[in-house]
PAMARGU-823581 format. One record per residue (C-alpha): x, y, z; residue in three letters. Coordinates in steps of 0.5 Angstrom, whole numbers, padded with zeros to 4 digits, always signed. Layout:
BEGIN
XYZALA
...
# end
This chain:
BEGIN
+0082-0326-0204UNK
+0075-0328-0203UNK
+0077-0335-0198UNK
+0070-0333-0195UNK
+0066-0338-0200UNK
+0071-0344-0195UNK
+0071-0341-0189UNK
+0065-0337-0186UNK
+0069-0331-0185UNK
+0075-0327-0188UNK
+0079-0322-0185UNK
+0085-0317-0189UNK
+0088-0310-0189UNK
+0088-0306-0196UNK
+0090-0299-0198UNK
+0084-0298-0203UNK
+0085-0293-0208UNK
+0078-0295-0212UNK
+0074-0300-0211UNK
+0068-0302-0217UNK
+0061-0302-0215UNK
+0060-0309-0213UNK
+0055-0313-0208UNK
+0056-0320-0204UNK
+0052-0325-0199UNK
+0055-0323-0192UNK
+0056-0317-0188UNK
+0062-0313-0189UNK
+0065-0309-0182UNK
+0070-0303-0186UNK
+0074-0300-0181UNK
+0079-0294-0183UNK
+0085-0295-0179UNK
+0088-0289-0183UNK
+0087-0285-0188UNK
+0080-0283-0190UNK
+0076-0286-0196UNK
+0068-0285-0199UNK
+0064-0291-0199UNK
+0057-0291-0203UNK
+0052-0295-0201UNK
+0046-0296-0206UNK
+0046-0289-0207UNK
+0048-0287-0200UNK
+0055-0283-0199UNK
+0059-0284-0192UNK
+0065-0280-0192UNK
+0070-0284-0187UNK
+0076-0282-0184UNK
+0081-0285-0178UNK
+0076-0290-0172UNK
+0071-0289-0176UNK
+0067-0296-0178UNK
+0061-0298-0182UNK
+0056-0303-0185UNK
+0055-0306-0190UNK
+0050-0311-0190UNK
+0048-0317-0195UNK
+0045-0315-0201UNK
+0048-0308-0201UNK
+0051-0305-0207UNK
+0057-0301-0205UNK
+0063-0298-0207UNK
+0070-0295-0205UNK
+0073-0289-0207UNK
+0079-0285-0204UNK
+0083-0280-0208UNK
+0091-0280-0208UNK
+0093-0281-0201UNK
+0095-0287-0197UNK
+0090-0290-0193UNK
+0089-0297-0189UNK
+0083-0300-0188UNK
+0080-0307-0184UNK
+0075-0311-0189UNK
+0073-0316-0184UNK
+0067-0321-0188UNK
+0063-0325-0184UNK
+0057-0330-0188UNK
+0051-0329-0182UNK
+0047-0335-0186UNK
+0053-0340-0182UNK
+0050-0338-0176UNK
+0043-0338-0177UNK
+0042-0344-0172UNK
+0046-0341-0166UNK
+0043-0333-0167UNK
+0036-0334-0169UNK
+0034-0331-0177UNK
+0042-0327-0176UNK
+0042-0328-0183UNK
+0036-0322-0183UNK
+0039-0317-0179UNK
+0040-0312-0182UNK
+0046-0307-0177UNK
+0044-0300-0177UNK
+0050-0294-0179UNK
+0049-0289-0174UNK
+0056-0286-0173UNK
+0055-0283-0166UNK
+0052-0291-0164UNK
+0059-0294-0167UNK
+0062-0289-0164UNK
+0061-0291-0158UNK
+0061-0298-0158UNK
+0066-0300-0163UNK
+0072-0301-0157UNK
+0070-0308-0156UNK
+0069-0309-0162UNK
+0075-0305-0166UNK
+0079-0310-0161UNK
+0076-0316-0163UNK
+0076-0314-0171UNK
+0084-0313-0170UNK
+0086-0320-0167UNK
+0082-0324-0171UNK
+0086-0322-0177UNK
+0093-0322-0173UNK
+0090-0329-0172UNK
+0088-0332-0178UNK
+0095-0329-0181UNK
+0098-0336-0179UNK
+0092-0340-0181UNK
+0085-0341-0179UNK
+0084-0345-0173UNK
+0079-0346-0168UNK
+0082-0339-0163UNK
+0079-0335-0169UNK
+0073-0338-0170UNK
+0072-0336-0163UNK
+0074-0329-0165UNK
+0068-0329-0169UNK
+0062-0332-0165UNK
+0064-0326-0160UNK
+0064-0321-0165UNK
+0057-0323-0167UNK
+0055-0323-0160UNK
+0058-0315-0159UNK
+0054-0314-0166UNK
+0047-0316-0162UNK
+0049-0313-0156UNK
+0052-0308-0157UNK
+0049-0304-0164UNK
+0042-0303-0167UNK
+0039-0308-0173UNK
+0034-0308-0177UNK
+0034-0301-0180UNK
+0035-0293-0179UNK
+0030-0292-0172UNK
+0032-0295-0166UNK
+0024-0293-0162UNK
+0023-0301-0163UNK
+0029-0303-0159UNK
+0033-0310-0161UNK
+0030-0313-0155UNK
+0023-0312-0157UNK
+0022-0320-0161UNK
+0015-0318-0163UNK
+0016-0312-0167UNK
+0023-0316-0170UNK
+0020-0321-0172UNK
+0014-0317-0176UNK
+0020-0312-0179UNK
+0023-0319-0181UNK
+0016-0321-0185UNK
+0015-0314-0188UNK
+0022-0314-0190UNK
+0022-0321-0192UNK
+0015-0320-0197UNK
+0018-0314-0199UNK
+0023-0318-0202UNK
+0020-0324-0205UNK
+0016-0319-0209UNK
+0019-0313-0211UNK
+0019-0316-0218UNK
+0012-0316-0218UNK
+0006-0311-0216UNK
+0005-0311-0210UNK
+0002-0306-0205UNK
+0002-0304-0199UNK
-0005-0306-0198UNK
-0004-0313-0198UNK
+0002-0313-0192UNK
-0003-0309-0188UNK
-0008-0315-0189UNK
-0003-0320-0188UNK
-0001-0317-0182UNK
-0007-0315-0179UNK
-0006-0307-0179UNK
-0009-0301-0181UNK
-0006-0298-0188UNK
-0005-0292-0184UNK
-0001-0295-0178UNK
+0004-0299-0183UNK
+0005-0293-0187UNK
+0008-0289-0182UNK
+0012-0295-0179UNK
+0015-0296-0185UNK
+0018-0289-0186UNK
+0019-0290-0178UNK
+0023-0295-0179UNK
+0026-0296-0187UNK
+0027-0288-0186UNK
+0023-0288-0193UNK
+0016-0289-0195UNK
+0014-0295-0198UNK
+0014-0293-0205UNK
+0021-0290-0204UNK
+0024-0297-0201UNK
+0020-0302-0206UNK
+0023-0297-0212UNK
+0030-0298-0208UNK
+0031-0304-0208UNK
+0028-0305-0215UNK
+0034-0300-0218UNK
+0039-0304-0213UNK
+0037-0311-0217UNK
+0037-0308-0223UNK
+0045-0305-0222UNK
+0047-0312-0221UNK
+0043-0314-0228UNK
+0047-0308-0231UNK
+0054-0310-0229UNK
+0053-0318-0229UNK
+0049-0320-0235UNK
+0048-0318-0242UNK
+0040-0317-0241UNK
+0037-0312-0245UNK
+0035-0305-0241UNK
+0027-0307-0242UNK
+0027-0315-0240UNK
+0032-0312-0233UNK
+0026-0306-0232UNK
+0021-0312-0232UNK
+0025-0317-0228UNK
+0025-0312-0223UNK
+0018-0310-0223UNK
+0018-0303-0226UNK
+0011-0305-0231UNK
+0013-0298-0235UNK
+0020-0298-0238UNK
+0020-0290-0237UNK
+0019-0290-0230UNK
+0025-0294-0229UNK
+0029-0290-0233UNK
+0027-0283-0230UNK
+0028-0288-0222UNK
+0034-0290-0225UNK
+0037-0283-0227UNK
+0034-0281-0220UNK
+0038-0284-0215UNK
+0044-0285-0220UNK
+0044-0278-0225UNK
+0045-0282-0231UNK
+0041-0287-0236UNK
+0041-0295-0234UNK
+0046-0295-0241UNK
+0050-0290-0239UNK
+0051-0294-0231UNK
+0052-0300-0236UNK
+0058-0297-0241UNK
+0062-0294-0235UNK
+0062-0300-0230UNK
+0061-0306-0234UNK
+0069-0305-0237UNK
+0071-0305-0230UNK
+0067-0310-0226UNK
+0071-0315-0228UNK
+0077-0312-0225UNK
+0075-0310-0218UNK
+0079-0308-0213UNK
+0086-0302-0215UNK
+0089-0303-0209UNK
+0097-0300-0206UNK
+0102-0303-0203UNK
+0103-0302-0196UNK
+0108-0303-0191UNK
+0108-0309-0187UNK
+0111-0305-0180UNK
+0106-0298-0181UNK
+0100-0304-0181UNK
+0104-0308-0175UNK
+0104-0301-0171UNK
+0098-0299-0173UNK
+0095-0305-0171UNK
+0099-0305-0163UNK
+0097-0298-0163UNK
+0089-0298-0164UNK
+0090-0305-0159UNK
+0093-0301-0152UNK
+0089-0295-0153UNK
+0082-0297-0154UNK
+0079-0299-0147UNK
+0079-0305-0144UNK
+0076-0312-0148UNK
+0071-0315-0144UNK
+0071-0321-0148UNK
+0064-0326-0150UNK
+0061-0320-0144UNK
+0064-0325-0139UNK
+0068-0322-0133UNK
+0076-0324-0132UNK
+0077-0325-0124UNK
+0083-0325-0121UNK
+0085-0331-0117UNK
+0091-0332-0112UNK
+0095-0338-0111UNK
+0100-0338-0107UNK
+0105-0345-0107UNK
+0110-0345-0100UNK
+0115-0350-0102UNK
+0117-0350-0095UNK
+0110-0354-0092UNK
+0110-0362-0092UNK
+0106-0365-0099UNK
+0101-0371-0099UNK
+0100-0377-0103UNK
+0097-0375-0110UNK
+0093-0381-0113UNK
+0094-0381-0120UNK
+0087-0384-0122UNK
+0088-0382-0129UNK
+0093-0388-0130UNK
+0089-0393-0131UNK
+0086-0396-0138UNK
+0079-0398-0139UNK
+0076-0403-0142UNK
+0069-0403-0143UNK
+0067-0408-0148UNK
+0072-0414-0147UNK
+0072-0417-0155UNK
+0075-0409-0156UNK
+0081-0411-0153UNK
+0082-0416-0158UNK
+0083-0411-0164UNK
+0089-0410-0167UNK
+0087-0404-0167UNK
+0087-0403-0160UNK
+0093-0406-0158UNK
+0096-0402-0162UNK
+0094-0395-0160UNK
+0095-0397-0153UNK
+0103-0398-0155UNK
+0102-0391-0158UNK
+0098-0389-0151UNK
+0104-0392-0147UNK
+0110-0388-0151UNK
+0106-0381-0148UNK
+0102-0383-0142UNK
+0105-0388-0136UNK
+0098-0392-0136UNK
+0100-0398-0129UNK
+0093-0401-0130UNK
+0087-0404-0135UNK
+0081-0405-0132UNK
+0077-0410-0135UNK
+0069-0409-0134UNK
+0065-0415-0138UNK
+0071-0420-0137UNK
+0066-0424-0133UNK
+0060-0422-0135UNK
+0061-0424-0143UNK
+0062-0431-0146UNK
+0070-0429-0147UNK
+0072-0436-0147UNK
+0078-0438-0142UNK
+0083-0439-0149UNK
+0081-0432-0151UNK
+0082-0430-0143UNK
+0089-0432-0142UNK
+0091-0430-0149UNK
+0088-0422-0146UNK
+0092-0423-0140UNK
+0099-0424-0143UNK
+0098-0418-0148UNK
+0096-0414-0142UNK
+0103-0418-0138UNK
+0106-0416-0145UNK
+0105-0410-0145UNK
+0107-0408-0137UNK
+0100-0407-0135UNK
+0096-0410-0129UNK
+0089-0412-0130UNK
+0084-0409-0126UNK
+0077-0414-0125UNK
+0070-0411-0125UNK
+0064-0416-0124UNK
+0059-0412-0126UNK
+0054-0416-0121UNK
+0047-0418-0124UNK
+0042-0420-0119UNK
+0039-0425-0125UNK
+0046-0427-0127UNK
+0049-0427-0120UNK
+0049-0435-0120UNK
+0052-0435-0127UNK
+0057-0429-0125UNK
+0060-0432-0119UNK
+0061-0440-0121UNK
+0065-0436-0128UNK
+0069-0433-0123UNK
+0070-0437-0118UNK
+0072-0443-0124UNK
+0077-0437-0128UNK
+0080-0435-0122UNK
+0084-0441-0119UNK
+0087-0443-0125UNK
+0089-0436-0127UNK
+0093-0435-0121UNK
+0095-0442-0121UNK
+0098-0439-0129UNK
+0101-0433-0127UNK
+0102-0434-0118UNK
+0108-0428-0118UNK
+0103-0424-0123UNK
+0097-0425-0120UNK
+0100-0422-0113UNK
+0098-0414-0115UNK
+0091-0415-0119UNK
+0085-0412-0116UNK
+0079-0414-0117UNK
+0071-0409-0116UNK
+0065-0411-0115UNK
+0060-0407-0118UNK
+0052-0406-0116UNK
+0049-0399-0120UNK
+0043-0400-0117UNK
+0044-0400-0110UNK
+0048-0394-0110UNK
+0052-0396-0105UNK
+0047-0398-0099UNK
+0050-0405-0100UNK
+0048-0408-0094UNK
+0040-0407-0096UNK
+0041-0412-0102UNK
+0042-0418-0098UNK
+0044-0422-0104UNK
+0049-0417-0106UNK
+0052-0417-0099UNK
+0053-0425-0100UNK
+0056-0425-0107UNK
+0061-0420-0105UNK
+0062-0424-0099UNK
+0064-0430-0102UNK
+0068-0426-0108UNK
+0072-0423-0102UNK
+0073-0429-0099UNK
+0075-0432-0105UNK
+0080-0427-0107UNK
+0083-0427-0100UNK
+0084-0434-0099UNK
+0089-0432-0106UNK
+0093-0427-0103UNK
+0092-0422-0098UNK
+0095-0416-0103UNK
+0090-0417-0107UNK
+0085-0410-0107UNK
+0078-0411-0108UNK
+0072-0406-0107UNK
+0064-0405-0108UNK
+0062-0399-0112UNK
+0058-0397-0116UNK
+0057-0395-0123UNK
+0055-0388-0125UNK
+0051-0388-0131UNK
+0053-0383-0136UNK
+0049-0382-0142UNK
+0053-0382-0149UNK
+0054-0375-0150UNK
+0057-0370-0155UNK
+0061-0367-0150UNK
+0066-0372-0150UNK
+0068-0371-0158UNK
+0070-0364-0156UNK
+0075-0360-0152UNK
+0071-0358-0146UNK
+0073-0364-0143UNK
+0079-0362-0142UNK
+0078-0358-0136UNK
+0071-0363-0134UNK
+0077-0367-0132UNK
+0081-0363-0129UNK
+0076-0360-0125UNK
+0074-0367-0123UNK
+0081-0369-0121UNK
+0082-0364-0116UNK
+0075-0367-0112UNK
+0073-0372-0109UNK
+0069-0375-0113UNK
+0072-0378-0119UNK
+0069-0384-0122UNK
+0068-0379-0128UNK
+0075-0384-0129UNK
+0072-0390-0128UNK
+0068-0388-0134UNK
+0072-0385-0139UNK
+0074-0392-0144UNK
+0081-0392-0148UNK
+0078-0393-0155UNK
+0071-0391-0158UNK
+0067-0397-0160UNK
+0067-0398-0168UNK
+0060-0402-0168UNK
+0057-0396-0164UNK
+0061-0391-0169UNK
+0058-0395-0175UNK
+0051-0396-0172UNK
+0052-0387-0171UNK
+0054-0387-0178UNK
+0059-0382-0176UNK
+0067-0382-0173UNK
+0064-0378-0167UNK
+0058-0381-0164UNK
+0059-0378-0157UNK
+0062-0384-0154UNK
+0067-0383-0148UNK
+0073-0385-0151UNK
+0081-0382-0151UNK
+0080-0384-0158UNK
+0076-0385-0163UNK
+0076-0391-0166UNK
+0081-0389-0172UNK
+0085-0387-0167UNK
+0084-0379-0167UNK
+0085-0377-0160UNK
+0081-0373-0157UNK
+0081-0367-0152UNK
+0081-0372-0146UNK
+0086-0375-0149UNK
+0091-0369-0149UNK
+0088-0368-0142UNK
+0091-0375-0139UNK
+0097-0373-0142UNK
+0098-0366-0139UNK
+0096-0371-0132UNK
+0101-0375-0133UNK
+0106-0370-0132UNK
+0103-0369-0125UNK
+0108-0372-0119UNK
+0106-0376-0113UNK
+0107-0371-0108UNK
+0101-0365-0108UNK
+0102-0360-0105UNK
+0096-0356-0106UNK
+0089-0356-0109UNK
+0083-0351-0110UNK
+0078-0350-0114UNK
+0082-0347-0120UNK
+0088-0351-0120UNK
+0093-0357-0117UNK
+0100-0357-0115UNK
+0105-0362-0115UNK
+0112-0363-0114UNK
+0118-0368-0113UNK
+0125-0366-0110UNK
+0127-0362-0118UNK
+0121-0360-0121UNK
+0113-0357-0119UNK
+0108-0357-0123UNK
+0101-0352-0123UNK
+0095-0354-0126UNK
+0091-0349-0128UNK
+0083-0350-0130UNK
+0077-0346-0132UNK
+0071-0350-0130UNK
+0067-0354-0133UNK
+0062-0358-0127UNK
+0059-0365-0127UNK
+0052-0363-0129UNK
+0054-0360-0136UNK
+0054-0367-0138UNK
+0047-0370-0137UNK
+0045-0364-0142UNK
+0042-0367-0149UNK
+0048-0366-0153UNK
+0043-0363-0158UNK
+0045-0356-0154UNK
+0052-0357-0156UNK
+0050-0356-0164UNK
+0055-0360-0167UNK
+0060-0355-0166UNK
+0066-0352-0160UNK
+0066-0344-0161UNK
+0059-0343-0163UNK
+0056-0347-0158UNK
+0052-0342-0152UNK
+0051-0347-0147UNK
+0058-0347-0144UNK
+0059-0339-0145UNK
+0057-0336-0138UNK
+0064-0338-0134UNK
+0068-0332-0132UNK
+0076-0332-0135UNK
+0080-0332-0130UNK
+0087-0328-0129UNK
+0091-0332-0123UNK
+0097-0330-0120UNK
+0102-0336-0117UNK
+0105-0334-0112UNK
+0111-0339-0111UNK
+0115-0338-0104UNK
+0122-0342-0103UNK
+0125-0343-0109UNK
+0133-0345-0108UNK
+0135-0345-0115UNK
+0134-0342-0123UNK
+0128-0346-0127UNK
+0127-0348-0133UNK
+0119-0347-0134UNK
+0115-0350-0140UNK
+0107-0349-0140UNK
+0102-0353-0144UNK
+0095-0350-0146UNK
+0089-0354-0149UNK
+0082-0351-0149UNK
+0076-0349-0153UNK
+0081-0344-0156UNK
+0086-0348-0158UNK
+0087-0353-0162UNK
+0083-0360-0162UNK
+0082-0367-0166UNK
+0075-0365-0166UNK
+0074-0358-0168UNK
+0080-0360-0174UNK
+0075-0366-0177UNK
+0070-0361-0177UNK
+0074-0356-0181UNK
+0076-0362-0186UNK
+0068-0362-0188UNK
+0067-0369-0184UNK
+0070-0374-0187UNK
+0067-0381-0186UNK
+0075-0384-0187UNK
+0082-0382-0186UNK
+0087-0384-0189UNK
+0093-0386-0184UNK
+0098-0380-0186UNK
+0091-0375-0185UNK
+0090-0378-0178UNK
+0097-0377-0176UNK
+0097-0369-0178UNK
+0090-0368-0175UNK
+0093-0371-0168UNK
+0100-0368-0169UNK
+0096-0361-0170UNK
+0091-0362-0164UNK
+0096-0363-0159UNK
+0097-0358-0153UNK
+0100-0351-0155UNK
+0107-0351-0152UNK
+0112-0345-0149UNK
+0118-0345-0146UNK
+0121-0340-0141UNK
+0126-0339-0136UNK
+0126-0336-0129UNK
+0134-0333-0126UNK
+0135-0336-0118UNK
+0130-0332-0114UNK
+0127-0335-0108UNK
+0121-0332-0109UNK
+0118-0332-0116UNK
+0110-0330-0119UNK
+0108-0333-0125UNK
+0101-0331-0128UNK
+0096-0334-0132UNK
+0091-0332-0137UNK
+0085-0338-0138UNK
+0079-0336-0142UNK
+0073-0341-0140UNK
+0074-0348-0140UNK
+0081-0348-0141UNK
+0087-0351-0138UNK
+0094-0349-0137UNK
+0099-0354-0134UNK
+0105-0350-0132UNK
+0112-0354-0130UNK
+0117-0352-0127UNK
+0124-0355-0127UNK
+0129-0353-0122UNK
+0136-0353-0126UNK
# end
């Protein structure tokens, strides 16, 4: 049963008749759903009956007792040390049992608690790992830590962090002989002062806690190991044997031997459980779910949007920019590799152009040139040119051009009529007419291509610099994209390359390197990936946008969009913010959820509805390759599972002939649904 030493947390509903005195390294949250029991912490009784919750903190010696009746309880085990580096010193925090506070404040997280266990019963993924960096957030926030005294509140970081070394000390020390005199030194306090902050905040003078966590030490001694009661009484810093005898029999009404000889036959044996009916667990489980008041998860806010889509109004063109592949280092292209996955790509997205950005810039010879294009003709695409313009290199750029181009028209006349070429120059910005040797270059470039056909499109841009950046590994590309489509500005699509660069991952040292691929160089697609594939199900006519969705349609389907958020600015964070993890990172996390309601007006026949979700949540190449400890190979089977298991999660439905029909969407924080509609 004890998985968590696989994963950082562990989830299960037991019906425990007895439970052996035991103790581990990460915080357990009982929580009775019916029945009652007794819990004995250290030496500390709690009797617990329906709703009530408690903590058992790290190190905690504890035990279960019930008598003969039913009962069902909620075991929830979470290894704080995992998440040191997202909650500064989690690992320390030692959660208070104040039965009013829990009380008070459990709804959010009873709810919490029952969806990761009906999460994990189907596997570990990456939705209940979400669930559990939310159920820490609701411990921190919403319940006292430290111990028994809430007068220094969580928020007072100075008395925290002098709490944490008091108790830190104490604990590196107890087997030795410490007094309270070398804290207060160590602190810079009067002995009067620590004296009474102890008892204040331990609920025990400091004599009294030392001795407990001696006497605690000492159980784990007795149960787990064979020492002599001597040899234990000093290794737990009781200098004479008789004190820790008179202590022991003190707080446990029994000698040391005595405790040995009645638990050790069953510390082996643990856990003396009952069988419980799958049904009573399930019906508990929706009752506790639909009478605890209202979850606000992660403390964000859910706004509820209203999207009305009049089937009735004209439609305009929507241009598919997503539809073009690009290249950004040409002698990638010629990768076997690469050609392969673009076959692969073309059987899930219908790609129309490969754009090249180097093709002229780089010692590509004319043989190798010729054989690109006939790969690319091959393979149903066309070529998209982008002189990168150079102000020390526009002489050797222009005479390059100016010599490939004839001869490559001359080659493929027919084929050549619908290329585009673009002139890039990243330092202007735009104010081409202010760069007066750029202005001559791009003349003669434009003149050149205009003498070959009038068909042909060329275009003076400019390249915007996106750093190499973590967040491109990860799903929240997914509404990043989305969110761009549906503006303007969306030469985040210039920017995306098809395939991650094997140099750069070998010079990383690292599948994943922050590299603004579809997929990584072995061939895992990425979030973005998944996120083209969504968008290559949008059709040509738009019906509407907005800043949570697009609309689409031709003449028998409409498709919705849906998209929470993610604005440019997050990817120029350092990628050091993103922790090298999805659900745990706290950059992204102040988005509110979004509840939208679509209101679709005009429908004349019954529809079939399919809806996609990809997301934090969800799913994701990434957060998968995480789980499998970050392998530095996969073999080819391994990638084929990982890409089929991070594909987006899919539902269907069906909807009888009514003109006028709503469908509602829940999206958590950067997440997209794509909703289509197919009249039948």
């Amino acid at each position: 049963m004890d998985n968590i030493n696989l994963v950082p947390y562990e989830v299960y509903i037991r019906d425990i008749k007895d439970y052996k005195i035991h103790w581990h390294d990460y915080i357990e949250i009982i929580f009775v759903l019916s029945g009652s029991i007794k819990l004995i912490i250290s030496s500390k009784e709690f009797e617990l009956k329906e709703r009530d919750m408690i903590f058992v903190n790290a190190g905690e010696t504890h035990r279960i007792v019930s008598d003969n009746s039913k009962n069902m309880i909620l075991v929830t085990r979470i290894d704080l040390k995992n998440y040191d580096t997202t909650y500064k010193n989690i690992r320390n925090y030692y959660f208070k049992n104040n039965n009013e506070t829990n009380k008070k404040q459990n709804n959010n997280l009873i709810k919490l608690l029952i969806s990761l266990y009906l999460e994990t019963r189907s596997g570990i993924g990456p939705k209940s790992d979400a669930i559990v960096n939310n159920i820490i957030k609701v411990l921190i926030n919403d319940f006292d830590f430290i111990n028994q005294d809430t007068k220094y509140g969580k928020n007072d970081k100075m008395m925290i962090n002098r709490l944490h070394r008091i108790i830190g000390y104490i604990k590196e020390n107890y087997m030795v002989n410490i007094s309270l005199k070398e804290i207060s030194d160590n602190e810079d306090l009067s002995l009067y002062y620590l004296s009474h902050l102890i008892k204040d905040k331990f609920g025990m003078n400091f004599r009294e806690y030392l001795n407990f966590l001696r006497l605690d030490n000492a159980v784990k001694l007795l149960l787990s190991t064979d020492k002599r009661l001597i040899d234990i009484s000093f290794e737990c810093g009781f200098s004479d044997q008789r004190y820790f005898y008179k202590q022991f029999n003190k707080i446990y009404d029994m000698s040391p031997s005595e405790f040995r000889d009645v638990y050790r036959s069953q510390y082996s044996e643990l856990e003396v459980q009952r069988e419980i009916d799958e049904q009573f667990i399930n019906d508990k489980l929706y009752l506790f779910l639909h009478t605890t008041s209202e979850i606000v998860e992660n403390n964000i806010k859910t706004s509820v949007i209203n999207v009305d889509i009049d089937l009735s109004k004209r439609t305009s063109e929507f241009n598919s920019i997503h539809k073009i592949i690009n290249i950004k280092e040409t002698e990638n292209f010629m990768s076997s590799h690469v050609i392969e996955g673009i076959k692969i790509a073309l059987e899930d997205i219908d790609f129309k152009y490969i754009r090249f950005f180097d093709i002229f810039n780089s010692n590509i010879t004319e043989f190798e040139i010729i054989s690109i294009l006939n790969q690319i003709k091959d393979l149903g695409l066309m070529p998209i040119f982008r002189l990168q313009y150079k102000k020390e290199k526009r002489v050797s750029i222009k005479e390059r051009f100016l010599k490939y181009v004839d001869y490559f028209v001359n080659l493929y006349p027919n084929y050549a009529k619908d290329w585009k070429f673009e002139i890039v120059n990243e330092d202007t910005k735009g104010e081409f007419e202010k760069d007066i040797d750029f202005y001559l270059f791009f003349k003669e470039v434009k003149s050149k291509v205009n003498s070959i056909s009038k068909k042909i499109n060329i275009e003076r841009t400019y390249d915007r610099n996106y750093n190499q950046n973590f967040v491109f590994d990860t799903s929240f590309m997914a509404p990043f994209l989305c969110n761009n489509l549906s503006k303007i500005d969306r030469k985040i699509f210039d920017y995306m390359e098809f395939m991650d660069s094997t140099r750069k991952a070998w010079k990383s040292n690292s599948m994943f390197y922050g590299g603004s691929g579809l997929l990584n160089c072995y061939g895992l697609k990425k979030s973005s990936y998944y996120t083209y594939v969504l968008l290559d199900k949008l059709k040509d006519n738009l019906i509407d946008n907005g800043e949570y969705y697009i609309a689409t349609r031709d003449d028998n389907s409409i498709q919705v969009l849906l998209f929470n958020e993610m604005d440019n600015t997050n990817l120029n964070e350092d990628d050091s913010l993103m922790k090298k993890t999805e659900s745990g990172s706290l950059v992204y996390e102040n988005i509110e959820n979004k509840k939208i309601r679509i209101n679709i007006k005009g429908l004349e026949k019954p529809c079939r509805i399919t809806r996609y979700k990809l997301g934090k949540n969800h799913n994701s190449v990434f957060g998968n390759w995480l789980k499998l400890g970050r392998p530095d190979i996969l073999d080819k089977d391994l990638i084929k599972k990982i890409n089929f298991a991070s594909a987006p999660d899919i539902e269907f439905g069906f909807v009888k002939y009514d003109k006028d029909i709503v469908i509602e969407s829940n999206i958590s924080s950067f997440e997209i649904e794509l909703i289509d509609i197919e009249m039948i």
